[in-house]
N, C-alpha and C positions, 0 to 999 in steps of 0.2 A: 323314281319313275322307270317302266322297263326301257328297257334300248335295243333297239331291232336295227340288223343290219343288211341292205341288200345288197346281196353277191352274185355276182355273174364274169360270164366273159364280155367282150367289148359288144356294143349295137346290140344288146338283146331286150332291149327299153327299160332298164334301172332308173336311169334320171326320169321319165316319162310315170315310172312310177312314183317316185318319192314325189316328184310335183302334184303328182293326185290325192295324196296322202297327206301332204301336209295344205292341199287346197290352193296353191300359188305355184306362178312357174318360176318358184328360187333357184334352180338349176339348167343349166345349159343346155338344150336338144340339140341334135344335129345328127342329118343322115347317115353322116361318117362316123367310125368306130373312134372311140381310145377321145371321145369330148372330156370326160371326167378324166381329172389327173388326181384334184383333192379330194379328202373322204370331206362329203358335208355333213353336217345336222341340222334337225331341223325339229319342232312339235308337231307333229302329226296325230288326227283321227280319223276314226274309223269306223262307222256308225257309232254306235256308243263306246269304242274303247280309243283313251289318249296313250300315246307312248311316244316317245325321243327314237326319231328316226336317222341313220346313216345312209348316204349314199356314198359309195364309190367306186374307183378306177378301176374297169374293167381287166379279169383276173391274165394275167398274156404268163406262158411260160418264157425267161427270160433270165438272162445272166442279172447278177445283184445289182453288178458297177451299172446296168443302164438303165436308162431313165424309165424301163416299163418294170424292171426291176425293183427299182425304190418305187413306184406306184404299190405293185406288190404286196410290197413290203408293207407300206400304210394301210392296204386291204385287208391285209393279216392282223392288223393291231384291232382295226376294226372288228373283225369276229372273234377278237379276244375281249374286247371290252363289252360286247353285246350279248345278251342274254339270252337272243334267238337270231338265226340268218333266214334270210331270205333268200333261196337261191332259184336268181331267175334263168328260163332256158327258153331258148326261140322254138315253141312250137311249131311254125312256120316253116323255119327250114331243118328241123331236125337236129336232134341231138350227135354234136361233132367228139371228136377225142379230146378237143378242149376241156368240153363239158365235162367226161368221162375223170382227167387229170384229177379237177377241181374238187368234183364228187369225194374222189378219194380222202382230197386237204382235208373235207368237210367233216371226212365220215373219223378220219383221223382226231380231228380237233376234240370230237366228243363232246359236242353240244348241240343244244334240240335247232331242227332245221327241217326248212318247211321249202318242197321243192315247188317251183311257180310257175309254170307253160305260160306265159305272155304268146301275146298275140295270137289268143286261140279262135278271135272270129273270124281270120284268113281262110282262104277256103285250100281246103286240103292242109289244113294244119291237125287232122285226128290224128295222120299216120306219125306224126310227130311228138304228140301230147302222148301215142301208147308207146312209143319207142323210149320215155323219159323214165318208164317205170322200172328198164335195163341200167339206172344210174343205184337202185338202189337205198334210196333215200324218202320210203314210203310212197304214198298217192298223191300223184300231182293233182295241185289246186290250179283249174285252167281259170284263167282272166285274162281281161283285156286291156290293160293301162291306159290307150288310147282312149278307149270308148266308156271305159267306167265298168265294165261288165266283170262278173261275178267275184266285186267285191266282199259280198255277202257269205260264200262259201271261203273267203280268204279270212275274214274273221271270226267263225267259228273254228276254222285251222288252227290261228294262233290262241284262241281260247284253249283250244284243245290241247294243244303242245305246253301251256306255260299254267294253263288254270286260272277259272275266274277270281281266284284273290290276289293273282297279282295285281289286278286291274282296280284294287280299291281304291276310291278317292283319298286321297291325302288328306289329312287335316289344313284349314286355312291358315295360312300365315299372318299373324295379328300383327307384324312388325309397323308401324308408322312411317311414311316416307315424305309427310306433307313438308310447307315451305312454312314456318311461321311467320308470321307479318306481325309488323311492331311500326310505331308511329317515329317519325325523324323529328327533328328540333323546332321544324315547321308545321309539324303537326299532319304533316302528309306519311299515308301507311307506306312501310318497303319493305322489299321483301329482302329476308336475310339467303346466302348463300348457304343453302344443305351440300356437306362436303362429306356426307352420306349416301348419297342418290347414285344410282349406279348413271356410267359414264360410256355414252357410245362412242369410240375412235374408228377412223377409216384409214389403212396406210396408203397412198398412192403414190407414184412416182411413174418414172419411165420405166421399161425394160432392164431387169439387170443389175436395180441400184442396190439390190439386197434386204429388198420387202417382205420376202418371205421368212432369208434367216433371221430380221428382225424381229418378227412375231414368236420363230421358236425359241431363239434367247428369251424372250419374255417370260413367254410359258413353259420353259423348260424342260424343255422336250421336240423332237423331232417331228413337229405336230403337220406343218407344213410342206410339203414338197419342194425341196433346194437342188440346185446342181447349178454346174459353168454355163447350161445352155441359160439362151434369154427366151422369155415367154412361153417359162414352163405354168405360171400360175393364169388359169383361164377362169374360172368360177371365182367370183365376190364370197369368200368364205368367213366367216364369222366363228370365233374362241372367245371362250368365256373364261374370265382369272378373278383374282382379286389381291390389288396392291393397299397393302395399308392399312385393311379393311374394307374396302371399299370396288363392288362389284364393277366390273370393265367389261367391255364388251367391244372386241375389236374387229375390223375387219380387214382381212391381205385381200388386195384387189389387183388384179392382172396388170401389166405394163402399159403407161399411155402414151402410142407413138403421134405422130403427127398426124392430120387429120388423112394428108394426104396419100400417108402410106397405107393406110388402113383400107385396103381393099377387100383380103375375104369374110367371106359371111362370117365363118365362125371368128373372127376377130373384132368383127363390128359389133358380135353378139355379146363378147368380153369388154369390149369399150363400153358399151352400155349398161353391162354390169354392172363394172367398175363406178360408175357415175350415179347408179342408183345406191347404191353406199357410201356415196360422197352425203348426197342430199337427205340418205338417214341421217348419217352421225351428225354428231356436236362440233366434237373437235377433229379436223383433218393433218394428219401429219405427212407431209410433203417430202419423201428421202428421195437425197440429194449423192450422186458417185462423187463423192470429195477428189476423187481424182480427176473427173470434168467436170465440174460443177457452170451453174448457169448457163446451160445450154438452151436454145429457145426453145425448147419443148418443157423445161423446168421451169419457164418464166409464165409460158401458157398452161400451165395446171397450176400456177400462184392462183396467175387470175381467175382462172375459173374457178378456184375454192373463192375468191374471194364476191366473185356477181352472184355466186350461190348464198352468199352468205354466213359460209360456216368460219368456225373460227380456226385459223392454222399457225402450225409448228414447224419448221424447218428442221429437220435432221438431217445433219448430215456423216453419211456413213462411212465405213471404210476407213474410218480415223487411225487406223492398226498399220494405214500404206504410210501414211504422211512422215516423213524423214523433218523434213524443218518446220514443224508446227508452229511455232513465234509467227512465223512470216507468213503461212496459209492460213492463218489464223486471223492477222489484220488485212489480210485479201480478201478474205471472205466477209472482214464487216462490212470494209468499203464498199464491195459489192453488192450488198444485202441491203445496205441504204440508197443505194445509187440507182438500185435496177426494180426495186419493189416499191416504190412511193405508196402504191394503196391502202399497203396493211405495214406504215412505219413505223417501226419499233415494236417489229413481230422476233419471236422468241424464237432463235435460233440456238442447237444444240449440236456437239460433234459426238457422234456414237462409232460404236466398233461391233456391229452385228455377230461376228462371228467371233468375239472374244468376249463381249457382254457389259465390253467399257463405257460409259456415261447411260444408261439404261434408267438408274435411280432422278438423273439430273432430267431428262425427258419429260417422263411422268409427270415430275414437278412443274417444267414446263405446261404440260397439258393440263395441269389441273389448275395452274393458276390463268391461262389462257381462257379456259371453261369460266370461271370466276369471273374474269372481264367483261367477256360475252354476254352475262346474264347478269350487269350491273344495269342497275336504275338510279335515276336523278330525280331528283324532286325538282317540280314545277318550277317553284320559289327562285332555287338556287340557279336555273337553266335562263332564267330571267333576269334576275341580277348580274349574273355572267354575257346573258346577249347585250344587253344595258353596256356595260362597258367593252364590248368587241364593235360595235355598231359607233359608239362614241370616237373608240380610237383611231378608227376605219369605217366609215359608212359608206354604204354601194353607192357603187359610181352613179353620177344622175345621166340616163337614155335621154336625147333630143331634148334637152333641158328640162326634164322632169327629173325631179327627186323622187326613190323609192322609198315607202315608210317600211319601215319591218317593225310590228307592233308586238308579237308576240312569238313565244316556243315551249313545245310540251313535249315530251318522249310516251311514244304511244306504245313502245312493244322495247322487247330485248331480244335479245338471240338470233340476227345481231341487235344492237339498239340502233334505233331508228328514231326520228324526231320530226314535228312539225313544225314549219315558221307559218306566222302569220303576216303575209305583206299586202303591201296595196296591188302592187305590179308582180307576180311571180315572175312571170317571162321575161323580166327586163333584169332579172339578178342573172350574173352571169355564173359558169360552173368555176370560174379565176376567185369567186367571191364564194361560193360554199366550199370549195378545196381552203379556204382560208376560216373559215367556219368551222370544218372538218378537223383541222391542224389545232387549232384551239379548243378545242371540243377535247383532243388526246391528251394536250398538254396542263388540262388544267382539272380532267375527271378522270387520269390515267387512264382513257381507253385505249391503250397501244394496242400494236399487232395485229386488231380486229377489223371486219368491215365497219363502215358507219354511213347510215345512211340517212340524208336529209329530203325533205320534201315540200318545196314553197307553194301553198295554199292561200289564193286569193282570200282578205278578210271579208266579212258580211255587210251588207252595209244596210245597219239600220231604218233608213229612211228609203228603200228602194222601193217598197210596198205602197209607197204614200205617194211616190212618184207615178207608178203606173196608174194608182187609182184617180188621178188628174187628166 
């Protein structure tokens, strides 16, 4: 597929435009210059033409060592790897010496580029859109990212520049990815775990815990934007790899501080980001600064991976600092059982980001995590099993009633979720499904995972015969 990259200097609406192109606002806006740090991708169309889109970090002339320098630097890989640029320029306020700098990269680089005047339905933006033609990089295509305007002239541009066969459809991919289903000894269908299926991951954590260099050990490469500062990562970015064989689709998501501290816009905009990647993915991997671990802002993103439902991982990073490992080591279970009850006997792993150490042992975590998530029970067996939890322990009787619990079925997976059927729901108390819960993991291995139960008043057969008296 081609891959088109947009380049600019800061504030001249790149993100405004990839979010049009690919139809969603996947990237961050904001008034203020230099939003974009990472390069994103994304599938984008175009009346009728698809292509693999790049957004990124506005072009700043700047030393290497600093952080608008390594953006840069990522910008650059990006018009290396793409097969046209996009270079957008503020019609609006006229073409600056930035512009001029960047022109030159472009004209250096020696690949087709297609110059863009954004925001050309400003008023007084002509004298700007014919000042663009002093950059030297052919006729500008004026549009308006905002308003949708002269898309239409922006695709027969890149028609023009790259030719319509690049744009042939691909041949369909016949690969099969179904679940097969096969009957259990009860003669009830289940579905088997495809350990084929590509697998969506979200990393999140705080600020700083080393979410980023984790993603690039993975992928092997500098894909990510790193440095000592904290909440350099602001955009939910999503890389695609493959361990094992088997397609991954991860996402680095900005640092989550406490609610409280979370005052400016643009950081509210990244918490939310962040959270919409959570509620994609499958599996959540939670990284933990091994050198402070458990801090209450780690224990409030357990929990909310786990009222979302997804299934999580514990990594804990930085394992490269740890001098007496034996002993952080049995601190860290104690605590892990102590301080998470929700999700007990969740898969905790220690990694070393920046050296690459336990990275294979993760995975494994994450894929057998996945696996748990999207286990199913049969009926039969959920039955049998309440049968003797109910016997051993039956809920307490309210104001001198006895509750019956007659039945339980598992409606969904991912997480698995389950019905009882009782006479009183509202009289089982949560002392009584947390003991329900606890038996459920010990006896169907669903560790680590949410689980959710749901007491469901039974029907009552003769209610019908009642009212019609």
């Amino acid at each position: 597929m081609i891959t088109i990259a947009i380049i600019g200097r800061p504030n001249v609406g790149k993100s405004t435009l990839f979010n049009r192109l690919v139809g969603r606002k996947l990237a961050l806006v904001d008034d203020r210059p230099g939003v974009t740090r990472d390069r994103r991708e994304g599938e984008a169309r175009l009346l009728d033409l698809d292509f693999r889109i790049i957004d990124t970090a506005g072009l700043e002339d700047a030393g290497a060592e600093t952080l608008e320098g390594r953006m840069r630097a990522q910008t650059e890989i990006a018009i290396d790897d793409a097969d046209l640029s996009l270079f957008v320029v503020d019609a609006k306020s006229g073409i600056t010496p930035q512009d001029e700098v960047f022109g030159d990269l472009l004209r250096r680089k020696n690949k087709p580029v297609i110059l863009v005047a954004n925001k050309s339905e400003a008023r007084g933006s002509d004298a700007g859109f014919y000042d663009s033609y002093a950059l030297g990089l052919g006729q500008p295509c004026a549009i308006s990212a905002e308003h949708g305007e002269g898309m239409g002239d922006l695709r027969d541009a890149i028609v023009e520049a790259l030719g319509e066969e690049a744009f042939a459809e691909p041949e369909a991919d016949s690969d099969a990815t179904g679940v097969e289903i096969e009957l259990d000894e009860d003669g009830e269908p289940i579905e088997r775990y495809d350990a084929t299926k590509p697998l969506n991951i979200a990393i999140v954590g705080r600020p700083n815990a080393g979410k980023s260099t984790l993603v690039n050990r993975f992928l092997g490469e500098d894909r990510m934007l790193t440095g000592p500062e904290a909440g350099i990562t602001r955009d939910s970015i999503s890389v695609e790899w493959e361990w094992r064989g088997r397609r991954i689709k991860m996402f680095d998501t900005a640092g989550l501080r406490r609610r409280a501290r979370v005052q400016e816009k643009l950081e509210k905009l990244s918490v939310g980001d962040a959270l919409r990647a959570i509620r994609f993915a499958e599996v959540v991997v939670i990284v933990f600064d091994v050198t402070v671990p458990f801090e209450k802002q780690d224990l409030t993103i357990v929990d909310l991976i786990a009222r979302e439902g997804r299934a999580p991982v514990l990594a804990f990073n930085k394992w490269d600092l740890v001098e007496d490992r034996q002993a952080t080591l049995a601190d860290l279970r104690e605590k892990t059982e102590r301080l998470l009850p929700q999700v007990r006997g969740v898969k905790a792993v220690t990694v070393a980001g920046a050296t690459g150490e336990g990275l294979d042992r993760l995975m494994k975590a994450v894929t057998e995590t996945h696996e748990t998530w999207n286990r199913r029970i049969s009926t039969a067996k959920l039955n049998q099993w309440l049968e003797r939890m109910v016997g051993h322990h039956p809920p307490p009787a309210v104001a001198g009633r006895r509750v019956n619990i007659k039945y339980m079925t598992q409606i969904k997976s991912r997480p698995p979720t389950f019905i009882i059927s009782t006479s009183r729901p509202e009289a089982v108390g949560t002392a009584y499904v947390r003991y329900l819960v606890n038996g459920l993991r010990d006896q169907f291995g669903l560790t680590g995972i949410p689980i959710r139960i749901t007491m469901r008043k039974s029907d009552n057969p003769f209610a019908h015969k009642a009212k019609s008296r």
